[in-house]
N, C-alpha and C positions, 0 to 999 in steps of 0.2 A: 492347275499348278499345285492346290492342296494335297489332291489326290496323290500325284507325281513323291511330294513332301512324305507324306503320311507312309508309302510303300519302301521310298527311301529306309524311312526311321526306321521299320519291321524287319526291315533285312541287314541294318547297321547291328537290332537288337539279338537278329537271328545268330548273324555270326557272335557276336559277342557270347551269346551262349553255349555254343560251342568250343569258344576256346577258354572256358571259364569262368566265372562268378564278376561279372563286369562291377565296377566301381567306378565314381567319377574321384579324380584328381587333380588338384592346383597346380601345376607347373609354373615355376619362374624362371627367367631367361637372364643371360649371358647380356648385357645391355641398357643404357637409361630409358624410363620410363618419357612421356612429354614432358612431365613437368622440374626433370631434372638434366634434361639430355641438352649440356652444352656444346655441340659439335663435332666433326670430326672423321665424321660418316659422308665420303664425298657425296656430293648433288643433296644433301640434306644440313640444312644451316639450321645454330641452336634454337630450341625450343622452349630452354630451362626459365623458369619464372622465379626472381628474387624471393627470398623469404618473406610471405605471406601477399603476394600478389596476386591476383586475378590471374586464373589461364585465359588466353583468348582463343577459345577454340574454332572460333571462325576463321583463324588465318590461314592460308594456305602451306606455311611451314608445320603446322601443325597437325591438318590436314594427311599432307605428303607423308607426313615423317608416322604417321600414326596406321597408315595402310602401308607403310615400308615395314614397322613393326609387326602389320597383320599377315602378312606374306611369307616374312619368317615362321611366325609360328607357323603356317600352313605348310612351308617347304620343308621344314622340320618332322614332321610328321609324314610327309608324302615321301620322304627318303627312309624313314622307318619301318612303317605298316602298309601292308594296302589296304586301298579304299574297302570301307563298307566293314574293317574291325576294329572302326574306333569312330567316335564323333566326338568332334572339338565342340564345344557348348558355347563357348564364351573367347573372344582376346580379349587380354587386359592389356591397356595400352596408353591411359594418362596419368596413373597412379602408381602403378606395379607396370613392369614387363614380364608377360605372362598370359596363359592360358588356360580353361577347363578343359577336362577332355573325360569324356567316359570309354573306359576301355579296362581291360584284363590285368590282376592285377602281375601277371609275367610282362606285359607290353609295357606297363608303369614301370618295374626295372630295367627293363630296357632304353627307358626316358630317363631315368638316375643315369646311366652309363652315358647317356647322348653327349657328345660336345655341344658348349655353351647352354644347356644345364643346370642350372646352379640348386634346386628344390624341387623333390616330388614330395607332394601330402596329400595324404588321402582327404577326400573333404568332410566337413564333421558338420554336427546339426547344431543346429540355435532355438531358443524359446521366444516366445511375447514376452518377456520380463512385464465445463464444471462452472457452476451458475455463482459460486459462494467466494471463491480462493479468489479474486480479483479486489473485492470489496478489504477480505483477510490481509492481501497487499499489499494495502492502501494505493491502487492502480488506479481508481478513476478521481480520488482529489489530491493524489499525490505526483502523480507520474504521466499519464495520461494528457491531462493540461497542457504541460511542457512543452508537448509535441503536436500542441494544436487541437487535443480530444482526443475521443473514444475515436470519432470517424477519420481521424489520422496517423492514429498509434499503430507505427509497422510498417507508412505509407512507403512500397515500391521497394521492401527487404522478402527475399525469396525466402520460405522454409521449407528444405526439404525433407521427407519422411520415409522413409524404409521401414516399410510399416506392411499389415493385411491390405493395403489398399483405400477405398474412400467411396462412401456413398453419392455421390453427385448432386442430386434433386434433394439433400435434407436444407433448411434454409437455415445450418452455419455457415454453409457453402455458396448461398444465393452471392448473386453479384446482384448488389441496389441497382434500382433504375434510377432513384435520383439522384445518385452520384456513382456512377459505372465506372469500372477499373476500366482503364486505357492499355495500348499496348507498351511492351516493357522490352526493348530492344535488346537490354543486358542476358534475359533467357533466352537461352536456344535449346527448350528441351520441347519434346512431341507429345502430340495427345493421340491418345491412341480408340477407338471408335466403338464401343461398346457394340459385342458382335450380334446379342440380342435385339438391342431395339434400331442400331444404326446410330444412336444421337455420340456426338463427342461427350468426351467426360470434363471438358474442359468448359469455362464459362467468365474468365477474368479472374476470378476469382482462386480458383484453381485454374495455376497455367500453365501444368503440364498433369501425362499422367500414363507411366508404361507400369508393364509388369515382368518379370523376369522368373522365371520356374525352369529352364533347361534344366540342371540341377535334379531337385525336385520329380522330372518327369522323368528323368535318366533312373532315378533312383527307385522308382514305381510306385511314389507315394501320392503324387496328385491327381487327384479324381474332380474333371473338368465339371462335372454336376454341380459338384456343392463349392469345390477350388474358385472357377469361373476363371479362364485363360485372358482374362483382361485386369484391368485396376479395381474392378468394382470387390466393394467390400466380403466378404462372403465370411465376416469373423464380427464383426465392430470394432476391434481391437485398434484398427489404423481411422476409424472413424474417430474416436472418440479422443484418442492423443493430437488428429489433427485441430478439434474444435476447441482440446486445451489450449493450445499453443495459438491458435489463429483465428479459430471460432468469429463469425459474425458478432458482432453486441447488440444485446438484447432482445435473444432468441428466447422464449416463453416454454419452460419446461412442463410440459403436461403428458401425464400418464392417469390413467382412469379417472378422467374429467378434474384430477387437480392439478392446478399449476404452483412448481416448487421452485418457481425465483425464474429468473429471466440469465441466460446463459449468457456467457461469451466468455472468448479465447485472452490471452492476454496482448495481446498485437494484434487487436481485431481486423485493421488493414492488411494485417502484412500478405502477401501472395501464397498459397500454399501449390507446393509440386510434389508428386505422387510417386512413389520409386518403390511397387509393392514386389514383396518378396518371403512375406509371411503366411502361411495358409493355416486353414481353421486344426484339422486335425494332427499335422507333427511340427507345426514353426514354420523353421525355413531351413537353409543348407548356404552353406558360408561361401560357395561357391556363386551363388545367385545372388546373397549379402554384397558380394564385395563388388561382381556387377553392377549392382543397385548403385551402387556410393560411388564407384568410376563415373558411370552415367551421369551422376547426380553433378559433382564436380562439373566435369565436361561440361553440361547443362547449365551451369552461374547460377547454382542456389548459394545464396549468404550464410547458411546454418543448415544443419544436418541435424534431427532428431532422430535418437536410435532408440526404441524401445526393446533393445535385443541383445543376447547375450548368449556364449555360450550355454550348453546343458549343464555342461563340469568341467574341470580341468581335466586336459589326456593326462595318462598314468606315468608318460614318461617327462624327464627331467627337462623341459625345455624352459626358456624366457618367456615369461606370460607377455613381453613387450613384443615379443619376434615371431610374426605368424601373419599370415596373407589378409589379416582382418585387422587386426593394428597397424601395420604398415601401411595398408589403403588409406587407412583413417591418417596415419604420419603422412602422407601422402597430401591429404586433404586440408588439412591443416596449413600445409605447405604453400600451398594454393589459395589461404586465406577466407578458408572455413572454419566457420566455430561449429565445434561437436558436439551436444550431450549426446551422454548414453545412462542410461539405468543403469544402479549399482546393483542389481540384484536382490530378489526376493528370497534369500538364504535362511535372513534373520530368527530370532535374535545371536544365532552362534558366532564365534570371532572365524575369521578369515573364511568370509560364505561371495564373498564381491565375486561380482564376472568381468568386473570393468577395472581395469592395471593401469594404462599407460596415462604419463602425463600431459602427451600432450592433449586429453581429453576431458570434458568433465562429468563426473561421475555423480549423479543426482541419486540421494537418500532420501528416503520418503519420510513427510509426515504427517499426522495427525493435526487436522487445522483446528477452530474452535466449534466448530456445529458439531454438536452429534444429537441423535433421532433418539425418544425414547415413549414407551407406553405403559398400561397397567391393565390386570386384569381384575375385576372386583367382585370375589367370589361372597357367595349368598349367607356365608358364616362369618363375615365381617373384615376377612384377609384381603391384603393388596398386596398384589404377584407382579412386578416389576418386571420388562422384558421388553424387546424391540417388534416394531410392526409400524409402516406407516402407510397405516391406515385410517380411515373416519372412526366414530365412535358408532356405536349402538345409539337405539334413541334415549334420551336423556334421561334419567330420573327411571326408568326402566330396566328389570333384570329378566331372564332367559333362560329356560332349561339349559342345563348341559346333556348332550348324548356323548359317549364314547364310539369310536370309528366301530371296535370290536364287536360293541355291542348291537351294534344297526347291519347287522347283515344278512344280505339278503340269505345264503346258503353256506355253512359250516366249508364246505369245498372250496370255496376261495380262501382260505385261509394262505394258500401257496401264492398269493398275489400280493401277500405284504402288505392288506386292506389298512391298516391304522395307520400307512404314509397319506391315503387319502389319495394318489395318483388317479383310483377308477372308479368315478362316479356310478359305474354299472352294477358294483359287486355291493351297494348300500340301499338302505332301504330309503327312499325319500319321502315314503311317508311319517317313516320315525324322525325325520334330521327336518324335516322343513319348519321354520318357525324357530328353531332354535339355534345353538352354540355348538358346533362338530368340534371335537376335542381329537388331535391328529397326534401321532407317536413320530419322533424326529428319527429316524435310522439313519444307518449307514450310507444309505441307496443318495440322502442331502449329499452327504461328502462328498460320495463319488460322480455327482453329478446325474442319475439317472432318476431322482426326485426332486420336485423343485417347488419352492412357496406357491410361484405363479400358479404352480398344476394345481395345489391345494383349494387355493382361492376360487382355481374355473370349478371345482369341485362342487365346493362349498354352495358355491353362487346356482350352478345347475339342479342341487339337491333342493334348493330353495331356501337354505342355513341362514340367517341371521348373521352368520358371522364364525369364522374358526379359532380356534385356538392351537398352536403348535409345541408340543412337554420335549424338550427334551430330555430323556431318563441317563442316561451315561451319554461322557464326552471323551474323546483322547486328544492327549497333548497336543495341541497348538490348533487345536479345531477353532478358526474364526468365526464369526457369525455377524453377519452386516446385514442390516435392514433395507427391505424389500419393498418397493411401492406394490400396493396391492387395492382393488378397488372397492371392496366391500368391508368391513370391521373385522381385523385379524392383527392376533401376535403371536411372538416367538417366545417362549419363556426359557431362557437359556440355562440359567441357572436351576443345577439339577435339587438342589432340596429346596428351590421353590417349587420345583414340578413338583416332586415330592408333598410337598403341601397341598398340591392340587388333585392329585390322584386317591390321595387319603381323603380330603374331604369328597370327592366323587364317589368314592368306594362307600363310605361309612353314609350315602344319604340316598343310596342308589338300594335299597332292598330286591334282591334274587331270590328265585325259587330252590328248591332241590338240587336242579341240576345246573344253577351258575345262570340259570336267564333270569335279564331284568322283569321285572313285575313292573316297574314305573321308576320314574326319571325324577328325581326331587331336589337333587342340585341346580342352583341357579348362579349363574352372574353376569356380568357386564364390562365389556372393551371399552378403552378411555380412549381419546383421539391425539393417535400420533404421529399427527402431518406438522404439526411445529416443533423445528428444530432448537432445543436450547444451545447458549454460546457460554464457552465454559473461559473464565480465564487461564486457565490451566493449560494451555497452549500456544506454541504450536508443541507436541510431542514426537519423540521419534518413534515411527511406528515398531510393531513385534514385527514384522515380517521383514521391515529394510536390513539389507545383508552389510554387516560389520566389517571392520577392519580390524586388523591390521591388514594391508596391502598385502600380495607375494609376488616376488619377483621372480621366480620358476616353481614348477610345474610337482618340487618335492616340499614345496610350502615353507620356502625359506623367506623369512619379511624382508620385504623392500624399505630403502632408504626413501620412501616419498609415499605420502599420506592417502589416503585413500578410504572411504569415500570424499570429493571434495566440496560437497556443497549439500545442504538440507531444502526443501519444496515439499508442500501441498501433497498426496499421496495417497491418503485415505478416505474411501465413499466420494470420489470425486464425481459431480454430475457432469455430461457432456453429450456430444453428439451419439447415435447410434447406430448401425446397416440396422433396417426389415431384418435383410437374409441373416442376421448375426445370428450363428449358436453356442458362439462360445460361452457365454452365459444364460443356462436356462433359465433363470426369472426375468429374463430381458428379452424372450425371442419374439422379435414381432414389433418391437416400441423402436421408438425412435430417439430414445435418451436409456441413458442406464446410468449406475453409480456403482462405479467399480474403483478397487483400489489397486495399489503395486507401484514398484518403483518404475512402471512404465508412465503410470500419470503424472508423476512427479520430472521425468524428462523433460516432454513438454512443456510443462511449466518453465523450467529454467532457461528451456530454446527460443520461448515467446518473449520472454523478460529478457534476453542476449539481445532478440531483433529489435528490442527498445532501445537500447545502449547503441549497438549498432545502427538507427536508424539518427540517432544525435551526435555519433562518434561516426564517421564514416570510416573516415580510415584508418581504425581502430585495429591491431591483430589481434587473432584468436586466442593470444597468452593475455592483451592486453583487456579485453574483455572479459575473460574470466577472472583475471586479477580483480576487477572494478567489482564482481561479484562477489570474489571471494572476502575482499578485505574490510568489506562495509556490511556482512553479514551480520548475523546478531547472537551471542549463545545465552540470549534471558530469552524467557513468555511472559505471556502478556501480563502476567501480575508483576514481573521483574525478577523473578526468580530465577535461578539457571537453569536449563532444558534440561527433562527428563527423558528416559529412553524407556518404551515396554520393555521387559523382560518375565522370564519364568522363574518363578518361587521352587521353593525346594518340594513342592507339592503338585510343579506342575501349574499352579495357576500365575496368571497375571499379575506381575509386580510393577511398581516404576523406582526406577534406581537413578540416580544423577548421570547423567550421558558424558561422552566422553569426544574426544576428537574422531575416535576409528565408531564412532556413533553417527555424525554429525558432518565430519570433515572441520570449513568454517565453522559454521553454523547455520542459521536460519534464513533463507534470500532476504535481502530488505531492497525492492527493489527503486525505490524514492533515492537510498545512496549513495547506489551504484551508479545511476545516472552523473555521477559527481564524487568521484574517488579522492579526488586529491593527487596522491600517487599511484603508480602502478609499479608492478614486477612485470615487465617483458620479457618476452624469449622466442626464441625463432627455428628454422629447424635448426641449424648446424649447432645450437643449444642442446635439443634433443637428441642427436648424433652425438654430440660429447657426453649424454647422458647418459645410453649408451655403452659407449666408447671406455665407460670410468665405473659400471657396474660392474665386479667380482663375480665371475665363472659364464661371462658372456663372450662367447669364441668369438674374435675378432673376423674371422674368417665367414663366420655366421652372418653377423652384423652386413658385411658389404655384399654378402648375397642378395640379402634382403632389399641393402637401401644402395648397392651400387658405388657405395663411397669405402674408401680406406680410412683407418683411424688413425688421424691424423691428430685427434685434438682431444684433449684430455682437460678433463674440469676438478684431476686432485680426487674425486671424493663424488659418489650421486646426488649428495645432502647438498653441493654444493651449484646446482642446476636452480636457476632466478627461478623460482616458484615461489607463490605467496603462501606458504609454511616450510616447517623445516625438519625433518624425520631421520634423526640415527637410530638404526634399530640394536646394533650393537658400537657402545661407547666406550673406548676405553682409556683413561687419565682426560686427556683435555682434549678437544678438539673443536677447531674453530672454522665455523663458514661464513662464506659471504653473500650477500643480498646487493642488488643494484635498483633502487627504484628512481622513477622519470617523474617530474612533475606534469601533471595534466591540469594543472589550473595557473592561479597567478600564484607572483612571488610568496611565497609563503615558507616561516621556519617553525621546523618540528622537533618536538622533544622527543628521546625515544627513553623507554622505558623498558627493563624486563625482568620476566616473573615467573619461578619453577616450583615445584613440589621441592621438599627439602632434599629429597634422593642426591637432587643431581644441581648445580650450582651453573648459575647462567649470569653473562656479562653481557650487553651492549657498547658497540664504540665507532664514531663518536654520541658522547648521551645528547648531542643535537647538530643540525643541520638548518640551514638555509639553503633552498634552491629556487632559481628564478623559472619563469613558462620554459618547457621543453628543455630543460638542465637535468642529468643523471647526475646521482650521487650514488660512491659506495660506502656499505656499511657490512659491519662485522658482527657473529655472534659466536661466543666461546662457552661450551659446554664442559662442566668437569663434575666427575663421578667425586660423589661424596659418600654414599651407601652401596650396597649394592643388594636392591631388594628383591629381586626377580622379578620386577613389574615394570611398566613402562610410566616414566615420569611425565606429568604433562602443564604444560606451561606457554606463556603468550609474546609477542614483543608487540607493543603501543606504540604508536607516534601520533600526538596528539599536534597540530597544527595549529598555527596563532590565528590563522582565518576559520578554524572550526571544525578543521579537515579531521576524522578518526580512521589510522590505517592500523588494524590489526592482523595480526598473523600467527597461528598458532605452532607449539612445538611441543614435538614430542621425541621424546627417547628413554633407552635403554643401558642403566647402567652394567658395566662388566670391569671385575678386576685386572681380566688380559685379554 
């Protein structure tokens, strides 16, 4: 049957070639998806699920109606082309109505013309946008407890991941023996057989696990060697977000014989399912994305982590809310999934986000309180500050230094870039053993084709003592994060501390005539740094996490809703690892690594969602996020207000007071969240008004997309129940309104509000009483007072007489008209 498969594909590809430069394409159809189709279509009764309900995908209405969808697209097609000059890759059928298809892009204009119709887009690519961050959360004596413990926390809440996949046999993954996950009736998703060894990838613990590449393989990017045509990881990438978020508890982090803290996820119970669609060398393709997340749905995962985002925005004018990958996610939502997704790794610049819509939440990374640090103690009495965590040299002991240059075997390697230290062959080990190899940092680190690890096996093979790494020049925004490494070694990042080390090498180093050493008379010694110091100074928002302001198309015009919406964990984060992972060369091979980005910070907020949700059951995905956002925090830990990295006018590292398009809320607090007080709800027909009420979104557009007419108008975007409130252009007064629900007891709040002096803010009424499960609404009126050309930023409070604190931040932009 493979065979049959495989001959098919070659002669689907053959003709394609022939009739021109074949492309895969998203089609969307004339029609409701399952999860909105109320009837109407004889012999198929509705399928539509109320705002934020469960699909039941096992029913037979669903079923029926969901292969009556797949037939059209099939019959569509087969009245088009003939066989064998096109391949449909994908239906989409519970989220979207629609299809992939790879085919020519004349045949794709001929699918724009088709009746019932509604969207041709070509498909676009996506990128990849921890033992410590639990403890930083106060998760195991704050939150944890609540729910029974660490060995309950998450029990029987699905998460699922669209991720690289997942290593199986690492033991974040183990299912205990003595207390095994049972079966969980509410998933209906597949584990797929790992084609290598035969064994399922599934084990309770993970309880499902497909992979999706059509896409991908149409496109001629994925190479099954190192891809692997199943879920298993072949990146780390989806390993290590899934052990954020769900990780075992107290998994023991060891990498060359040390152990750096004991891991775990923040929902260590909670179930994780596999929906890989990400591969090691180009990402993934929005067409296999959106797959993934149809499936996922379909499937009864409670939460959806996305460590993925577009590469850029297209060049043309469109709605960043309107496209086959937000709508799935609208879609999702719909159905009563909570979303993160990664704000993007843009940072420090304003409008770098990949993640737009509201009804998603958008996790900005941060800086927690660990950071690694070392020294170097050279033999003239200097101490050279730099990262390595590594053991020390022996005590009270100093050590030649050799320069890489200097120890070579033959002048003709010069062309192999010896001073990176990569080829233990091109060096003399008689000169390096016993001693300190001093390594030159290039370019070759940046781009990945050098790597600490290689240094170290270097080091270690020459018989070294121990390395040292100078870097001589840096360019703007070059990071540098510590390395575990098994023998005495650091990074001296700081260039006129290299500086200071090359001078004393030089000046103690005597040469003959022609530039060779005669003898080695510099000495010093690597301090030990495997302990992490904890800084109050945190949490911080990282350089890298991508800013806001929001935009709401594609010519970078700002949206009236905030963006990023929420702050997490983000930087050096420890966690699970694949063997096969290469996307990190000092990590290939281990089974833990410390990597940073707004994809580790996803996680984070999706494992702390499954807490909330696993207390709140029947909580929506607005009303969860709400509980997030409003009980965040914007001080660290000394009480100071959150700072944000940014660049100096030199290019180097500054920290400047952060901002809401920094931060969002603020910082997760996740002890509060558990216990909101109030919330802001909202559902889809919210988001359709949201929509429906955003300037220069073609209303024609809209009901392509979502199959609905705009029927329902919210006045204003600013005025969509979200827990903050964003006019990007204000002009005299203008006033919104807010609706929050009480989720505790009787309780009355004061509310409070408070702007930069730009722009003048009211609240009304200044207080409230609401009994359990009672709405109240409330107003807030913004009015330009200056008009500075900067965006004003300011809060509304409601403090609660039982203790309750709901805040919500605001920002705007004053203009004279």
């Amino acid at each position: 049957m493979r065979v049959v498969e495989f001959w098919r594909t070659v002669l689907v590809l053959f003709a394609l070639l022939i009739n021109g430069k074949a492309e895969v394409y998203i089609v969307t159809m004339e029609g409701e998806p399952v999860i909105s189709y109320t009837g109407g279509i004889p012999g198929f009764e509705a399928t539509a699920v109320e705002s934020d309900e469960k699909l039941d995908a096992t029913s037979q209405l669903v079923t029926s109606y969901a292969q009556h969808l797949e037939q059209k697209h099939d019959m569509l097609l087969d009245s088009l082309f003939d066989r064998g000059t096109y391949k449909k890759l994908y239906s989409y059928k519970h989220l979207i109505n629609g299809f992939a298809v790879h085919t020519s892009p004349e045949q794709a204009e001929t699918l724009r013309r088709a009746p019932d119709v509604k969207s041709v887009e070509r498909d676009w690519k996506v990128r990849r946008l921890t033992t410590h961050t639990p403890q930083f959360l106060g998760l195991p004596t704050g939150v944890w407890p609540t729910g029974g413990g660490f060995d309950k926390a998450g029990e029987d809440i699905i998460i699922g991941f669209v991720d690289s996949g997942i290593f199986p046999r690492h033991p974040s993954f183990g299912s205990p023996s003595s207390d095994p996950y049972g079966p969980l009736p509410k998933y209906r998703g597949k584990c797929e057989v790992d084609p290598d060894t035969k064994r399922e990838f599934c084990n309770g613990k993970i309880i499902g696990a497909q992979h999706f590449a059509e896409a991908a393989i149409a496109a001629g990017a994925f190479n099954p060697s190192i891809d692997f045509a199943s879920p298993m990881d072949g990146d780390g990438h989806g390993s290590h977000t899934a052990a954020i978020a769900a990780g075992n508890n107290g998994i023991p982090v060891r990498i060359h014989g040390h152990e750096f803290g004991k891991a775990s996820g923040m929902a260590p119970r909670a179930r994780i399912a596999v929906y890989k669609a990400l591969y090691r060398l180009f990402g993934g393709f929005i067409a296999d994305v959106v797959a993934a997340i149809d499936q996922a749905v379909h499937d009864g995962v409670d939460i959806l982590s996305l460590s993925v985002g577009p590469n850029s925005p297209p060049a043309t004018t469109k709605t960043t809310y309107l496209n086959p990958f937000d709508v799935t996610l609208l879609g999702a939502v719909k159905a009563g999934v909570f979303v993160a997704q990664a704000a993007g790794n843009g940072g420090p610049f304003p409008k770098t986000l990949v993640s737009y819509s509201p009804w998603i939440t958008s996790v900005a990374a941060a800086i927690d309180d660990r950071r690694y640090k070392n020294h170097l103690y050279l033999g003239n009495g200097k101490v050279l500050p730099g990262i390595g965590l590594s053991p020390s040299t022996h005590p009270n002991q100093t050590y030649t230094l050799v320069a890489a240059n200097d120890v070579l075997l033959d002048s003709s390697v010069m062309k192999y870039s010896p001073s990176d230290c990569q080829r233990p062959e091109v060096l003399n080990k008689n000169l390096v053993e016993g001693n300190v190899l001093i390594c030159g940092y290039s370019f070759n680190f940046v781009v990945g084709t050098a790597s600490i690890k290689k240094v170290s096996e270097t080091a270690k093979s020459l018989g070294a003592i121990g390395f040292v790494l100078a870097v001589e020049n840096v360019s703007p925004g070059t990071k540098f994060d510590p390395v575990p490494v098994g023998i005495p070694g650091i990074l001296i990042t700081d260039v006129t501390k290299s500086m200071d080390l090359i001078d004393y090498y030089n000046t103690s180093t005597p040469r003959d005539w022609t530039g060779r050493v005669k003898s080695f008379k510099g000495t010093g010694s690597i301090g030990n740094g495997l302990m992490p110091i904890l800084y109050k100074s945190a949490p911080q928002v990282a350089l890298f996490s991508a800013r806001g302001p929001n935009i709401k198309d594609f010519s970078f015009q700002d949206a009236d809703l905030l963006k990023p919406d929420i702050l997490a964990p983000g930087s050096l984060i420890w966690a699970a690892w694949s063997p096969n992972g290469t996307d990190e060369p000092n990590y290939v091979g281990e089974g833990f690594a410390m990597i940073s980005g707004t994809s580790m910070a996803a996680p984070h907020i999706a494992g702390i969602a499954a807490l909330v949700k696993q207390k709140h059951p029947h909580w929506s995905p607005a009303a969860i996020k709400s509980a997030l956002l409003t009980t965040s925090t914007k001080l660290d830990r000394a009480g100071r207000p959150l700072q944000a990295q940014q660049y100096s006018e030199t290019e180097a590292m500054k920290l400047v007071t952060a901002t809401p398009f920094d931060y969002g809320s603020g910082h997760v607090n996740p002890r509060s969240a558990l216990d909101p007080g109030l919330i802001f709800d909202a559902g889809y027909e919210d988001y359709l008004g949201f929509l429906c009420t955003t300037p220069g979104i073609d209303a024609h557009e809209i009901r392509n997309y979502t199959n609905t007419p705009c029927n329902y108008t919210m006045g204003h975007p600013s005025n969509l129940n979200t827990p903050s409130i964003t006019i990007s252009h204000l002009v005299k007064t203008q006033t919104v309104t807010r609706t929050v629900t009480n989720v505790a007891e009787e309780e009355t709040y004061v509310i409070t509000a408070r702007m930069q002096p730009a722009v003048a803010i009211e609240a009304n009424p200044p207080a409230m009483t609401l009994r359990p499960g009672a709405s109240r609404k409330f107003t807030v009126s913004l009015t330009v007072r200056s008009v500075t050309g900067a965006y004003s930023f300011g809060e509304i409070l409601m403090k609660g007489s039982r203790g309750h604190q709901v805040r919500i931040p605001v920002v705007a932009m004053g203009y004279w008209r």
